[in-house]
Structures are given as structure tokens and as C-alpha cells.
C-alpha positions as CSV (number, residue, x, y, z in Angstrom):
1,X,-73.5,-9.8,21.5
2,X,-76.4,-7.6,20.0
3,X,-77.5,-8.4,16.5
4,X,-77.0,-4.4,15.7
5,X,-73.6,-4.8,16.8
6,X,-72.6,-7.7,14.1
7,X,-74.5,-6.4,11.1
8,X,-71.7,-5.7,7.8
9,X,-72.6,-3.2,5.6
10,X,-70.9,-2.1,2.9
11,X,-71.5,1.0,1.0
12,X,-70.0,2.2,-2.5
13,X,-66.2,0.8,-1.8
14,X,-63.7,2.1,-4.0
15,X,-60.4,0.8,-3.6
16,X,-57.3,2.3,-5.6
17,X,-54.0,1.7,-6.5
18,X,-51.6,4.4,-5.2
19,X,-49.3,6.1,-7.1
20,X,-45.7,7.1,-7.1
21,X,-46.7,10.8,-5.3
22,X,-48.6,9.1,-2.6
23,X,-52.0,10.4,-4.2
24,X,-54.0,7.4,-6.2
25,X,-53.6,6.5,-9.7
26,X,-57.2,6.2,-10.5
27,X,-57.7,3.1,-11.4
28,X,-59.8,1.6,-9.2
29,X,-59.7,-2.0,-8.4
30,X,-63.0,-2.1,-6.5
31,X,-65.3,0.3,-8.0
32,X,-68.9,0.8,-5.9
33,X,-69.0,-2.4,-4.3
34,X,-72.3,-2.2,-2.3
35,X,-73.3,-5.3,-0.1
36,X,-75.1,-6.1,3.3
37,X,-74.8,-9.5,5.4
38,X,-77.6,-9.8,8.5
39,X,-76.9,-11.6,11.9
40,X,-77.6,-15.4,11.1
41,X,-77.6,-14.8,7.5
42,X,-75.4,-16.8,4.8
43,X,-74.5,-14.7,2.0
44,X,-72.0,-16.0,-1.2
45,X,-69.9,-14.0,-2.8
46,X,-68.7,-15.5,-6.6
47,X,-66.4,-15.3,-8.8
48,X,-63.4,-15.7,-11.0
49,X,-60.1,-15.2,-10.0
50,X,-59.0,-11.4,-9.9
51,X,-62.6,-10.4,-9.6
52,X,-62.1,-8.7,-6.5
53,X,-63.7,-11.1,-3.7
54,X,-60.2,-11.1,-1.3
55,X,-59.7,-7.1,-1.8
56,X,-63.6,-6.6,-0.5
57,X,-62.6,-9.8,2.7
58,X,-59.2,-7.5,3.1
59,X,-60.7,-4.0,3.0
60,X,-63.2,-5.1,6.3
61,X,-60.2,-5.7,8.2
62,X,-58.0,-3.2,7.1
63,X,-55.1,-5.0,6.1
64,X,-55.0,-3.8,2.1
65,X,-51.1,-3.9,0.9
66,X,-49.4,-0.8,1.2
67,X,-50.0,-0.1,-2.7
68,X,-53.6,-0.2,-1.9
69,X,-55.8,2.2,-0.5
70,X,-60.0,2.7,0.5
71,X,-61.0,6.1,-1.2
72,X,-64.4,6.0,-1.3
73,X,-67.6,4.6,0.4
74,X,-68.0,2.4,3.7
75,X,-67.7,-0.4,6.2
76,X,-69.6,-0.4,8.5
77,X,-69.6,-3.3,11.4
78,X,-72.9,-2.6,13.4
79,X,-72.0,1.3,14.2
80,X,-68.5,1.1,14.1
81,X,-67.1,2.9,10.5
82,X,-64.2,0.2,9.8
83,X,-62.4,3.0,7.0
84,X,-62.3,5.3,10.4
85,X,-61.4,3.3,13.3
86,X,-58.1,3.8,15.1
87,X,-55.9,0.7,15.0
88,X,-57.1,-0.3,18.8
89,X,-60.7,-0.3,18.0
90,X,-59.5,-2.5,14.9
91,X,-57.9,-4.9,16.7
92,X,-60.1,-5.4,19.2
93,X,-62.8,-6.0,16.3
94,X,-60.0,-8.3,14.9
95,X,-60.5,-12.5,15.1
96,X,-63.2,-11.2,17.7
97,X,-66.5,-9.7,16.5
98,X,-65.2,-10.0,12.8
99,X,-63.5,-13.6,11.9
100,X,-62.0,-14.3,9.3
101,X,-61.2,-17.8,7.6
102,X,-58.3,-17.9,5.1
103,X,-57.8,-19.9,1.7
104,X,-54.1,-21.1,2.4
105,X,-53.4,-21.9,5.8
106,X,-49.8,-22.6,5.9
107,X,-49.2,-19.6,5.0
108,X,-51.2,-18.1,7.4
109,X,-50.4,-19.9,10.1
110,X,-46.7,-18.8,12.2
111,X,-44.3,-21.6,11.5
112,X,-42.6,-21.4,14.7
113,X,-46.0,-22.1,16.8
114,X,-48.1,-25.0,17.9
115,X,-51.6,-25.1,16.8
116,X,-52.2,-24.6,20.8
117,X,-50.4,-21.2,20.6
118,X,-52.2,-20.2,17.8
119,X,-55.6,-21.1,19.4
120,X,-55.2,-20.0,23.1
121,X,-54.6,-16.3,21.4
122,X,-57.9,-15.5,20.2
123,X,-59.3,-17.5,23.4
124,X,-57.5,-15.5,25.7
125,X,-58.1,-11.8,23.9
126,X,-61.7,-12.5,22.9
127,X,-62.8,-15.0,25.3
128,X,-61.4,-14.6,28.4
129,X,-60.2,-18.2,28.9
130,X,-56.7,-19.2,30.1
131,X,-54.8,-22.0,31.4
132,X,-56.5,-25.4,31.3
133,X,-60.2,-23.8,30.1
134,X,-58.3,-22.2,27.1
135,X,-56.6,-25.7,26.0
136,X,-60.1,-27.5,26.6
137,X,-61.7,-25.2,24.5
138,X,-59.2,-25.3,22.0
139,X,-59.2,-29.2,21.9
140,X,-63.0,-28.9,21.5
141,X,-63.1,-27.1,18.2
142,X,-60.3,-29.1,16.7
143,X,-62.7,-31.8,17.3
144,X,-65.9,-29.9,16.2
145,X,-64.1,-29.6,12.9
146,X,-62.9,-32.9,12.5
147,X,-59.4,-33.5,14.3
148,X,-60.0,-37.6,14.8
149,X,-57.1,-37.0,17.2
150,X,-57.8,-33.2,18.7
151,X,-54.5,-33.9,21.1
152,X,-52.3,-34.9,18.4
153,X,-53.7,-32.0,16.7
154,X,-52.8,-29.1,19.5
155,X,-49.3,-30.2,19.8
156,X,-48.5,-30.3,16.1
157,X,-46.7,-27.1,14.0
158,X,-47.9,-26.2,10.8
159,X,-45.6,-28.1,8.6
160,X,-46.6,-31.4,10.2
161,X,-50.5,-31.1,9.1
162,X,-51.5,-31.9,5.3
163,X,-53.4,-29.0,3.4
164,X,-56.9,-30.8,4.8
165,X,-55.8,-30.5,8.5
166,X,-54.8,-27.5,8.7
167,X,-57.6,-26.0,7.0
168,X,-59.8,-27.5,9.8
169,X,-57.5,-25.8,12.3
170,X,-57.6,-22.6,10.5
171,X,-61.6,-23.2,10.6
172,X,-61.4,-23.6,14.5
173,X,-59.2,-20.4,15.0
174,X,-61.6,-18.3,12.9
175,X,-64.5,-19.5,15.4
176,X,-62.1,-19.0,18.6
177,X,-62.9,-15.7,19.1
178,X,-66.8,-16.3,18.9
179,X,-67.2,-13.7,15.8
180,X,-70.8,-12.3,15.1
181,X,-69.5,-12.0,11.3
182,X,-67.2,-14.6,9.9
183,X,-65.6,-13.5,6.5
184,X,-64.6,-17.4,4.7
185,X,-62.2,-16.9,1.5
186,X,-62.1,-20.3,0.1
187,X,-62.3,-21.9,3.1
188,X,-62.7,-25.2,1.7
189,X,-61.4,-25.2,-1.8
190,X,-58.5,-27.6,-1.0
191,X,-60.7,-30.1,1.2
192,X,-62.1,-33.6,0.0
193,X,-66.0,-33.4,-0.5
194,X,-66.8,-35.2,2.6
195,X,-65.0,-32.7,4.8
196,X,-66.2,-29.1,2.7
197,X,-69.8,-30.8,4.0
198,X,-68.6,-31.0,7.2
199,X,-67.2,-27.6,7.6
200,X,-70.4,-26.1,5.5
201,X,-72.7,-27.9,7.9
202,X,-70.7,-26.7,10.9
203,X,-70.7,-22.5,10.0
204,X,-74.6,-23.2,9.1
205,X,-75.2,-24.8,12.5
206,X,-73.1,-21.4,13.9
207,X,-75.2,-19.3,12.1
208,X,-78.5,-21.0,13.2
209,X,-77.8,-21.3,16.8
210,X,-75.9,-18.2,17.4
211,X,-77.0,-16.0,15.0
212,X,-73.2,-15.5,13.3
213,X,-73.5,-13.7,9.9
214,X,-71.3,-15.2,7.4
215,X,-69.9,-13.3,4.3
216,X,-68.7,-17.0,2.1
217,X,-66.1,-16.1,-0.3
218,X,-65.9,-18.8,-3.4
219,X,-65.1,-19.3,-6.9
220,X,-67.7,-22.7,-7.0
221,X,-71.8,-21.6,-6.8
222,X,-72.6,-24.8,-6.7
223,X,-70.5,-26.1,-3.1
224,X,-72.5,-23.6,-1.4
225,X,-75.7,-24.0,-3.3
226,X,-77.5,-25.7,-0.6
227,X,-76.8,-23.6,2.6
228,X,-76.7,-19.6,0.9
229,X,-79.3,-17.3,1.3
230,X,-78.3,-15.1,-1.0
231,X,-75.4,-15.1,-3.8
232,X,-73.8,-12.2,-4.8
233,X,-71.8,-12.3,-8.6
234,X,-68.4,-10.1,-8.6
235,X,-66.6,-9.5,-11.4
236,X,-63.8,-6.8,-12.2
237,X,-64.3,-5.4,-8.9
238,X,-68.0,-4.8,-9.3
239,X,-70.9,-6.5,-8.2
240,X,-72.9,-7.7,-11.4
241,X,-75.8,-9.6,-10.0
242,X,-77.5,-10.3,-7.1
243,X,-80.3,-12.4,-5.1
244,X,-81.5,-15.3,-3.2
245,X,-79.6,-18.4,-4.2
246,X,-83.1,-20.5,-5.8
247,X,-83.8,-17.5,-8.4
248,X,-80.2,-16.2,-9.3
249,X,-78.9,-20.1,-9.7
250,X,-82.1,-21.4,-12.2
251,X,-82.3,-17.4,-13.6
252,X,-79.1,-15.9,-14.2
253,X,-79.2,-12.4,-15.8
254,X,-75.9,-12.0,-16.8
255,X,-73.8,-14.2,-19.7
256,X,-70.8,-14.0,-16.9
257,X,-73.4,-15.4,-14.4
258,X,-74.2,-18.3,-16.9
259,X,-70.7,-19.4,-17.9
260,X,-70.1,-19.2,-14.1
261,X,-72.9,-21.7,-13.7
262,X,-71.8,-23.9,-16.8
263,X,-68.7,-24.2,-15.2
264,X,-69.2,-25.3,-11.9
265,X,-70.1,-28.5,-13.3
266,X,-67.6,-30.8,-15.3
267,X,-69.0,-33.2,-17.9
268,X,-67.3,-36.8,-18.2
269,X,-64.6,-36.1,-21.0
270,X,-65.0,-38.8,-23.8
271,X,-62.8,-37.4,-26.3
272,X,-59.7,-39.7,-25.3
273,X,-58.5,-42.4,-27.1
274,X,-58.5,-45.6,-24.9
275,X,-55.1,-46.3,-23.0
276,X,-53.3,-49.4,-24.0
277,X,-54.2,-52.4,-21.6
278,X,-50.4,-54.1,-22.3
279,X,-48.0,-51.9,-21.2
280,X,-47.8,-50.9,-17.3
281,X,-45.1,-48.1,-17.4
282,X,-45.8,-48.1,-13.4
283,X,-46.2,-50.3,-10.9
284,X,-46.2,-50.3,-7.0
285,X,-46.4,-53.4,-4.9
286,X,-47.2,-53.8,-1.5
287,X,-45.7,-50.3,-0.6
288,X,-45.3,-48.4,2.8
289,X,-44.5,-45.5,4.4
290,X,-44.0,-44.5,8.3
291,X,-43.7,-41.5,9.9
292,X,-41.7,-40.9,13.6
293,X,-39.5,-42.9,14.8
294,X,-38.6,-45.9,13.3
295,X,-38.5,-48.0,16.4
296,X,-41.9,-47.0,17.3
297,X,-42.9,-47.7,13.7
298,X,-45.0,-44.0,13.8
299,X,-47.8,-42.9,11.8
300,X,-48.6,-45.1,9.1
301,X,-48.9,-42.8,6.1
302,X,-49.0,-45.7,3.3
303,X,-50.0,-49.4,4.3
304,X,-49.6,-51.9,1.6
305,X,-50.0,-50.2,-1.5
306,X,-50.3,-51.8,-4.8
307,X,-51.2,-50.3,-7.8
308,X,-50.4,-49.7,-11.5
309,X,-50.7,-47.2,-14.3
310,X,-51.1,-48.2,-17.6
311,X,-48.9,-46.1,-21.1
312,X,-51.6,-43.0,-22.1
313,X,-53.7,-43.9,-19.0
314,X,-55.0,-40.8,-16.7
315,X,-55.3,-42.9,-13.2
316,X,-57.4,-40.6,-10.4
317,X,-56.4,-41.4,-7.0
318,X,-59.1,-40.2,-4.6
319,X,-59.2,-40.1,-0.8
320,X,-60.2,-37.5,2.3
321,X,-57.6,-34.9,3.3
322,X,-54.6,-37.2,5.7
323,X,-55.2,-40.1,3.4
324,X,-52.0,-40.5,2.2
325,X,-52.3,-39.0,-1.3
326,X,-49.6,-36.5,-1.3
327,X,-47.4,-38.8,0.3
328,X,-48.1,-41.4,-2.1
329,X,-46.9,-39.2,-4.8
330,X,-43.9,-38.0,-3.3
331,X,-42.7,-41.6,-3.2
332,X,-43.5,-42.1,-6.8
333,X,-41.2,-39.0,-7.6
334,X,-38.9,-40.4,-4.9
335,X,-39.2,-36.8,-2.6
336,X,-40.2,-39.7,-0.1
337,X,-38.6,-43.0,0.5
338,X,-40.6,-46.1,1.1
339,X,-40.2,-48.1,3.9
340,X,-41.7,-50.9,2.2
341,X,-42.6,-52.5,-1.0
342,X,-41.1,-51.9,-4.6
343,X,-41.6,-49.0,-7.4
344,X,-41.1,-49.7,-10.6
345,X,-40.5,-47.8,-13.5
346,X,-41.1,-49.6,-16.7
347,X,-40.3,-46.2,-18.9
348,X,-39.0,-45.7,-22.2
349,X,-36.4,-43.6,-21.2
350,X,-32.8,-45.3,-20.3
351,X,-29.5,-44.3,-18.1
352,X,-29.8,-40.4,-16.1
353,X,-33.1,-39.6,-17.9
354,X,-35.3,-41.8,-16.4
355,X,-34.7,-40.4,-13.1
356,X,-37.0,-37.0,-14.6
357,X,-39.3,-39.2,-16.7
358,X,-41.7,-38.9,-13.7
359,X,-42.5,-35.5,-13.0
360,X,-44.9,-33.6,-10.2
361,X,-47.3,-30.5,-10.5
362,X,-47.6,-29.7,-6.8
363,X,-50.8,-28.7,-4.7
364,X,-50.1,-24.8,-4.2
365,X,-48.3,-22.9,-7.0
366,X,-47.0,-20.4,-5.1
367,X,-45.6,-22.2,-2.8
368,X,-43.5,-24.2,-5.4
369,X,-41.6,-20.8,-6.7
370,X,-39.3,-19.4,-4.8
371,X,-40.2,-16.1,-4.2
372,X,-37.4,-14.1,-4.5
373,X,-36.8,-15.5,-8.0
374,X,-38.3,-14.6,-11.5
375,X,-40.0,-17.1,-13.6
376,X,-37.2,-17.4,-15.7
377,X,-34.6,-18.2,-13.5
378,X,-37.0,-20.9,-11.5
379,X,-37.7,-22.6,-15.4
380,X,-33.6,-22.3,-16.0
381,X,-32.7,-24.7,-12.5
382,X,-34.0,-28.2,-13.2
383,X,-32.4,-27.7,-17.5
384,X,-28.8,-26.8,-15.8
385,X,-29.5,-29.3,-13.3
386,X,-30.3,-32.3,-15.9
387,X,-29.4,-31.2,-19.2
388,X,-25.9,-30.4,-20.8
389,X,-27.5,-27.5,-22.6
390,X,-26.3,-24.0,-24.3
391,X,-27.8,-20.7,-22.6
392,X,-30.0,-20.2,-26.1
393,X,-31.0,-23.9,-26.2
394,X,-32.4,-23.2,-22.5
395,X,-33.6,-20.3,-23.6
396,X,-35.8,-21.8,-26.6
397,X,-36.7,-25.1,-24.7
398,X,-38.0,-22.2,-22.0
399,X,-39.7,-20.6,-24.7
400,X,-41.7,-23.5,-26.6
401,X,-42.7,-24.9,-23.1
402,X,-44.4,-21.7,-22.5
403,X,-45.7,-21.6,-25.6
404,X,-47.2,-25.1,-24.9
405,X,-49.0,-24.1,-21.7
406,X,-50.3,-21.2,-23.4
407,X,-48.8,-18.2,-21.2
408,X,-47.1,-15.0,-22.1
409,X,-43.5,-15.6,-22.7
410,X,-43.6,-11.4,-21.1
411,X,-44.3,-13.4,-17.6
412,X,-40.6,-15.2,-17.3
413,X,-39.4,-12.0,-15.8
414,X,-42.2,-11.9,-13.3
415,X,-41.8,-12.9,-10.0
416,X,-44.1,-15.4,-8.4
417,X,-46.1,-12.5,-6.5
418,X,-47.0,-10.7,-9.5
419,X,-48.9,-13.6,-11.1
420,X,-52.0,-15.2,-10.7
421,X,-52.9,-18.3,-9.4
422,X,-54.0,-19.8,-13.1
423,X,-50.9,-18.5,-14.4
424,X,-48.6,-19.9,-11.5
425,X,-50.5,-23.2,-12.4
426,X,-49.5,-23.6,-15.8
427,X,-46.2,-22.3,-15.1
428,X,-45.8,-25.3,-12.5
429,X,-46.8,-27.5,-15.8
430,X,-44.0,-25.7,-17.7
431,X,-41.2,-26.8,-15.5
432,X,-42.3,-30.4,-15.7
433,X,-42.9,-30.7,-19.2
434,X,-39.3,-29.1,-19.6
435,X,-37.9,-32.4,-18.5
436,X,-39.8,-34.6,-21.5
437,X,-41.7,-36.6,-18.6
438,X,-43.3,-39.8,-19.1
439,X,-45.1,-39.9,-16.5
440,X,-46.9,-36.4,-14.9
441,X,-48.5,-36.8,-11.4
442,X,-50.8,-33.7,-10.7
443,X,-51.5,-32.7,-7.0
444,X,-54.8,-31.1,-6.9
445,X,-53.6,-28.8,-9.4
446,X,-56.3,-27.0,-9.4
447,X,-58.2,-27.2,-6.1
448,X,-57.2,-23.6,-5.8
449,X,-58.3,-22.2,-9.1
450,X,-62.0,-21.0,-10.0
451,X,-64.3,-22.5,-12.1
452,X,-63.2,-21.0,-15.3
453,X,-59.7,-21.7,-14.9
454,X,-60.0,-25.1,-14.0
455,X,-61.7,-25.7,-16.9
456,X,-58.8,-24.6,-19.1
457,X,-56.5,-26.1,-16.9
458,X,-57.8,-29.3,-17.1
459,X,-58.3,-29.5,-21.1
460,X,-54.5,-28.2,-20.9
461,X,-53.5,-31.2,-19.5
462,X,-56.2,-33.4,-21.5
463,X,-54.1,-31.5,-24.8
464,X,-50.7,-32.2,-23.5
465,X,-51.8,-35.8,-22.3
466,X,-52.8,-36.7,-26.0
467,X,-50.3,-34.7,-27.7
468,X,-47.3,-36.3,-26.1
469,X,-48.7,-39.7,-24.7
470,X,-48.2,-39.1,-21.5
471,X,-49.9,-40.9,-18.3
472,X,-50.9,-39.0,-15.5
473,X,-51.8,-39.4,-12.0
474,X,-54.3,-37.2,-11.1
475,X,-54.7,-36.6,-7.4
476,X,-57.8,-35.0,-6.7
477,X,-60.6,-34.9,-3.5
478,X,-63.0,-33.1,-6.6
479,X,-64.9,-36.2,-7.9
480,X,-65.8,-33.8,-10.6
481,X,-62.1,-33.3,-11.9
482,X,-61.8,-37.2,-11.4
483,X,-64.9,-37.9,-13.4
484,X,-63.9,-35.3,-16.0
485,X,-60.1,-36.7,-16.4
486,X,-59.5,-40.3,-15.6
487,X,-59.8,-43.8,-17.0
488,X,-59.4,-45.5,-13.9
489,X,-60.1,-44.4,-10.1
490,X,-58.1,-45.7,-6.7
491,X,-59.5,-44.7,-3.4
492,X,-57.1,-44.3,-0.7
493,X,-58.5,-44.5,2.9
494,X,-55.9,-44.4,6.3
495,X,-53.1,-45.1,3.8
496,X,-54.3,-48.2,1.9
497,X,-56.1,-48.7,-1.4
498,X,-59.6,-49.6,-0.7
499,X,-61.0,-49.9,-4.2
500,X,-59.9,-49.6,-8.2
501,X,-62.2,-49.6,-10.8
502,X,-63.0,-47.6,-14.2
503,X,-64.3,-44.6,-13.7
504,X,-67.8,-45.1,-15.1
505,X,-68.2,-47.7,-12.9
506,X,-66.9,-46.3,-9.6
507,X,-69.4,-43.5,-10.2
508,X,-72.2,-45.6,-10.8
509,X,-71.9,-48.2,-8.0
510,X,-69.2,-47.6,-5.8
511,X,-68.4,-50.7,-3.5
512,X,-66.3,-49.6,-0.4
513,X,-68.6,-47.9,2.0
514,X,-65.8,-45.5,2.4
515,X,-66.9,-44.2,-2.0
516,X,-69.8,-44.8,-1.5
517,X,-69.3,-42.0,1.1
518,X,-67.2,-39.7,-1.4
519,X,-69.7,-39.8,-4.4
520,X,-72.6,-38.9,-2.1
521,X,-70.8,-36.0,-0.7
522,X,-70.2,-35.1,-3.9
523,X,-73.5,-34.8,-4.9
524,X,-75.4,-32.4,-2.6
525,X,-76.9,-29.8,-5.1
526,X,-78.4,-32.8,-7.0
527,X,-79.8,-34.2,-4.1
528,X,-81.5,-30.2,-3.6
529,X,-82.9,-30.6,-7.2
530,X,-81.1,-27.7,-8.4
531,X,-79.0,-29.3,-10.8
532,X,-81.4,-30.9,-13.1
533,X,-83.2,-26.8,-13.4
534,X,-79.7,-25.8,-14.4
535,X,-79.6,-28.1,-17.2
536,X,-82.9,-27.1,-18.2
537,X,-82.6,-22.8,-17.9
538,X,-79.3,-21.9,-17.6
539,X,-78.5,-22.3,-21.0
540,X,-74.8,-23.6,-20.6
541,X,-71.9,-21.0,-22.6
542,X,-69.5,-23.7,-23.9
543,X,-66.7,-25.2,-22.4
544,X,-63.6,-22.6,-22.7
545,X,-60.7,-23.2,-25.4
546,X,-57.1,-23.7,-24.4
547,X,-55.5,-20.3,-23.4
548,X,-59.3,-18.5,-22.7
549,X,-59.0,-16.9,-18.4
């Protein structure tokens, strides 16, 4: 494939919303977006949520909603106009010449086909390959990006991979086709650190040896610090700085630029009071969990898991994507029975309300709302399910909890759709803390938010977790959040708990060759030097307030 035929240009894109009449309503969500990536070149495009990175990823393929629509400027893919081409010239540019690499695979992904299904498409269409070369090929880039087990991997639906996995499959579809421009939107916001260096290394070796031009779509500057050319700053659908990654990361221009920068990085919290050493309110001994058949004793997904969390103690459980941490939780909140070993709860709650004193915040928030249903009527189910309550006294426990979390008691009669990620997030919160938990486990709560939002997620929960004594479990693969939040760190490897300690001393001298792994994954701009000029030019904006966006 010719260079000429794989350079992405894009010139003054305006993209509206259209109104009632069919004409546009002129406000325009994308206003002169201007932007260029080269064959072989690595270019990052950052920003906050609802700044407009998706709609520009969207608008190169065509595939805008139908309330959307281009009307202005250009996208050009070598000297094919992409706002012109007929819907055969687009889908043969399609997962072929243009890839593209989603945030949120599972809902991506078909549910009703294999991974082998999904990957022999773009083989066959783009590549030519069939038959048995189309599954070797395919088993060779579910290994490339990881698969331990590529022929496990093949034969497995959607459903059965964690969030990790099927991100690396996603990745391997996206590089099926053998595109000369990959567009990545988020491609590894919900991966451990180890495995984002992984995929980062693989699209940078792609782009040296075969010249593909990647266009990396993030809300974190500093995961992609070390491999972008250039970085491009978007906010309200305009572009609002630009230039190669060493002078636009230790010279910002903008304020939005700088509080972007500050953050990117999370400093320990130390404003907590210390937990109380005494009381254990939880404690898991010796616990498993298989998956399969139970003859066959199938995947182990827990293997002999003790721990313990302590009243007013934030515990971080840390571990690779597969290691068992979602699982783990699900057992704790009993959505998962364990096939071995005890859970107990020593809460203060007594008779049918300890069965919600443990509560979870789940991964992806739109995938924990039903979709058809408003806010309202999702934050209504678990009070009429648990609680002999009035309509009004559902009503105001409804209101105060939003009031709590800090969102716009307007957005109960939203539905799912029409909210944002950060608002979804904190409405997830809501509907836990309606049930006067004890106990709150959060399941990388915000590996999906930006920067900004993750910050005032995070000193959410920090507020909530003082102001009601509550003990959380805080599931994360960002040893950032980790270092940020918790008291205490457990490292889960293949299902088993491979080292506990206190946070401030897991960071500075991990033990298990398996952390020591995870904190220097998690380290990669400091390594680059990059960091320690931050500190000293970017001149840090301070650390959002509960309830700033």
C-alpha cells in the first residue's frame, strides 16, 4: 500500500446537529477541526470527556448517528474525499485501509459470534485469506496481543472474555485488515499497566515496520507520552493546541492544557484518618472459584484466597486483566458463589439488611442501566426491592442520594443514553449508597473516565468514605488510583493473592516479581524524564472540588 494512499487529512470539519425540518440546527459540535496524521506517524489526540475526540474517530468512517451530520470541511484518506464517497468505496476503505480500534468492546463485538467469526471477516475481505490460512492468521494476532491461550481465545464468545481480553481481541481485529491508518479510541483505558505497554509497544512496532499511521484517541497525555509524535489538545469540539509531544507536554500554552497535565497524575491522598486495626468487618479464607464443568474442575478463577478488610479501610486489589478481580468481587456481593472457602461478614447491620450492607459500583456504567429505562425508575428497583417504603420516601431517599453524588436531580428522567460517562458513574454510586452500605466495592469505576473526572470521582468517594465510615474495595489495574485511594494493596496473579502490604510500602519495594512488574509498568514517563520537567514547568491548576466536570 502506497504511503499517498494512507495519509488522513482533515480539513475545517464541522459537524452539526440536525434539526426537526431535516436542515441543521446550527450548533455545531465540531467546529473547524483541522488535523493531519503521516504514514508511520503516531499522533494523540486529548481530552476530556465530551470534547469531541469520538465524533472526529466517527466522522472518518461515516458512521455519525442519524441526528448528526458533516456540513462543512474535509476527510480526506490519501485522494479519496471520505464526506463524498459512495457507501461501496466506504466499505471497502472500512476495517481495511482505515482501522479502527474501539473503547468498549463488548459492545462492539456481535454476541452471537466467536472471536474466529469476527476475525476471519476482515481476513477474508481485506486480506484474501480463507480456510485454514485465515484461522492461523487469526490465532497469530490473538497471540501477538497477548492471548496466553490464542485457541481458547478463537473459540470463545464475547461474554466469556473479561474487559482485558477482549480488548486484546478487539486490538487484533482492528490490525486484521492490515490498515495503513488505525483510528484507537481508548483502546487501552480499561487494561492493567502491564498490558496498555504491551499493546502501545505493539501499534509502535506496526507503525515502524509497516509504516501504519495511527490517529490515538485518549483522555490520559501521559500513557502515551513515550511513543507520540505529536499531541493534539481538543476541547469543545475544537482543537486548542498543538505540537510534538517533548514541547507541548513541559510547555503547555493553554490553562486547559495544564489542568489536563495536572491531572494525569494522582498524588498519594493523606488527608484520611487511619482505619481502625481491631475491627475486620470482612474476611475471606481460603476461597475458590471454578469455571466449566465441575467434574473437570474448569478454569480456576480464584485459588485460595484469604484476605481481610479492616472498618473505614480503603483496601486496593490490583492484578492484570483475567486475574480474577472482578470475579473476586462478585463473590463478595454474592453475584458468584464460591466453590471453596468461607466469607464472612462481620457488619453492623443485622437480620435482611445485611444482605445489602455490601454494595458494588460496576466496571462500565452504561452497561449497568438498563437502557430502555430512565434514571429514575433504575434508582426506584433495588428501594421497592429491599425497603418497605412510601412512593415520597423513595422519592426523597432518590433525591438526597443524588444530592450526595453531586448530580442534577433534572437527570432522573434521563435515559442512560443521554448521559455521560461521569454522570452514569456517579449515578452507579447513587444506587449503592441508596441501600446504606457498609461496605462499597468499586470495579474500576473509573477506568473509563478522563482525567478530570476521575479526579472528582475519586475525591467523591474519598468524601462519601469519610463521611459515612464506609470501607471500600477498590479494584483497580491504575496504580495511580491505587496509590491515590487505599491503605492497604492485594495483588492478585492467576487467581491467588500474591502479596498484601500498605500501600507506601508496596510502592516503594514491591516483593512478588509479579509487582514488581506492575509498578514498573506503571512508571514509563518517569523513566523518559518527562515527569520530573512537569513538576517543574507545568505549573499544576489544583486538584478539582467535588461536583467541578
Amino acid at each position: 500500500m502506497s504511503p499517498e494512499n494512507t495519509r488522513l487529512v482533515l480539513e475545517d470539519l464541522k459537524v452539526s446537529q440536525k434539526a426537526a425540518d431535516g436542515g441543521t440546527s446550527g450548533k455545531h459540535l465540531l467546529s473547524g477541526v483541522s488535523l493531519s496524521v503521516d504514514p508511520g506517524e503516531f499522533v494523540a489526540l486529548v481530552g476530556s470527556s465530551g470534547s469531541g475526540k469520538t465524533l472526529t474517530a466517527m466522522s472518518c468512517f461515516q458512521l455519525l448517528p442519524p441526528s448528526l451530520g458533516i456540513t462543512g470541511g474535509s476527510i480526506r484518506l490519501g485522494g479519496l474525499d471520505l464526506t463524498r464517497a459512495s457507501e461501496q468505496e466506504l466499505n471497502s476503505v472500512r476495517g481495511g485501509r482505515l482501522g479502527m480500534l474501539f473503547q468498549q468492546p463488548k459492545r462492539m463485538f456481535n454476541p452471537n459470534r466467536s472471536i474466529e467469526q469476527h476475525l476471519k471477516e476482515p481476513l477474508r475481505l481485506h486480506a484474501g485469506l480463507r480456510g485454514s490460512k485465515a484461522r492461523g492468521k487469526a490465532l497469530e494476532l490473538l497471540e501477538e496481543v497477548g492471548f496466553a491461550d490464542p485457541l481458547k481465545g478463537i473459540r470463545a464468545y464475547p461474554h466469556q472474555l473479561s474487559g482485558g481480553m477482549a480488548q486484546r481481541a478487539m486490538t487484533a481485529l482492528a490490525l486484521a485488515g492490515q490498515p495503513g491508518m488505525l483510528l484507537a479510541d481508548e483502546p487501552t483505558s480499561a487494561l492493567d499497566k502491564v498490558l496498555e505497554r504491551q499493546i502501545l509497544q505493539l501499534l509502535d512496532r506496526e507503525r515502524r515496520e509497516r509504516g501504519l499511521g495511527i490517529l490515538y484517541i485518549t483522555h490520559n497525555i501521559a500513557s502515551v507520552a513515550a511513543f507520540a509524535d505529536r499531541v493534539l489538545v481538543m476541547n469543545s469540539g475544537s482543537i486548542v493546541e498543538a505540537g510534538p509531544v517533548g514541547a507541548l507536554l513541559t510547555r503547555p500554552k493553554t490553562a486547559y492544557t495544564r489542568e489536563l497535565l495536572a491531572a494525569a497524575r494522582l498524588a498519594p491522598e493523606s488527608r484520611r484518618r487511619p482505619p481502625s486495626r481491631e475491627r475486620e468487618i470482612l474476611v475471606l479464607k481460603g476461597v475458590g472459584k471454578h469455571f466449566g464443568p465441575r467434574r473437570k474442575l474448569g478454569h480456576a478463577a480464584l485459588q485460595d484466597v484469604s484476605l481481610t478488610l479492616r472498618r473505614g479501610e480503603i483496601l486496593g486489589v490490583l492484578g492484570q486483566s483475567g486475574s480474577g478481580k472482578s470475579t473476586l468481587a462478585k463473590a463478595i456481593v454474592g453475584l458468584e458463589t464460591a466453590g471453596t472457602g468461607t466469607i464472612t461478614r462481620q457488619l453492623d447491620a443485622a437480620g435482611p439488611r445485611s444482605a445489602t450492607a455490601v454494595q458494588l459500583v460496576f466496571q462500565e456504567p452504561h452497561g449497568a442501566f438498563d437502557p430502555r429505562m430512565t434514571l429514575r425508575t433504575s434508582l426506584q428497583a433495588p428501594l421497592r426491592a429491599h425497603h418497605g417504603l412510601s412512593p415520597a420516601q423513595r422519592a426523597q431517599r432518590i433525591a438526597a442520594a443524588m444530592q450526595e453524588v453531586e448530580l442534577d436531580a433534572a437527570l432522573l428522567d434521563k435515559r442512560p443514553g443521554q448521559c455521560s460517562g461521569g454522570q452514569l458513574q456517579r449515578a452507579t454510586i447513587a444506587r449503592a449508597l441508596l441501600l446504606e452500605p457498609q461496605v462499597l466495592i468499586c470495579d474500576e469505576a473509573t477506568s473509563a473516565l478522563d482525567a478530570l473526572t476521575q479526579r472528582t470521582i475519586l475525591n467523591l468517594l474519598l468524601r462519601l468514605q469519610r463521611e459515612r465510615e464506609l470501607s471500600l474495595i477498590v479494584i483497580s489495574h491504575d496504580m495511580d488510583v491505587v496509590r491515590y485511594m487505599c491503605d492497604r494493596v492485594a495483588v492478585l496473579l492467576e487467581g491467588r493473592v500474591v502479596e498484601v502490604a500498605e500501600t507506601k510500602d508496596f510502592f516503594a519495594a514491591p516483593q512478588h516479581q509479579h509487582s514488581q512488574a506492575l509498578v514498573e509498568a506503571s512508571i514509563p514517563c518517569r523513566a523518559d524524564g518527562l515527569w520530573s520537567v512537569l513538576d517543574a514547568r507545568a505549573a499544576p491548576s489544583p486538584a478539582p472540588t467535588p461536583g467541578q466536570s
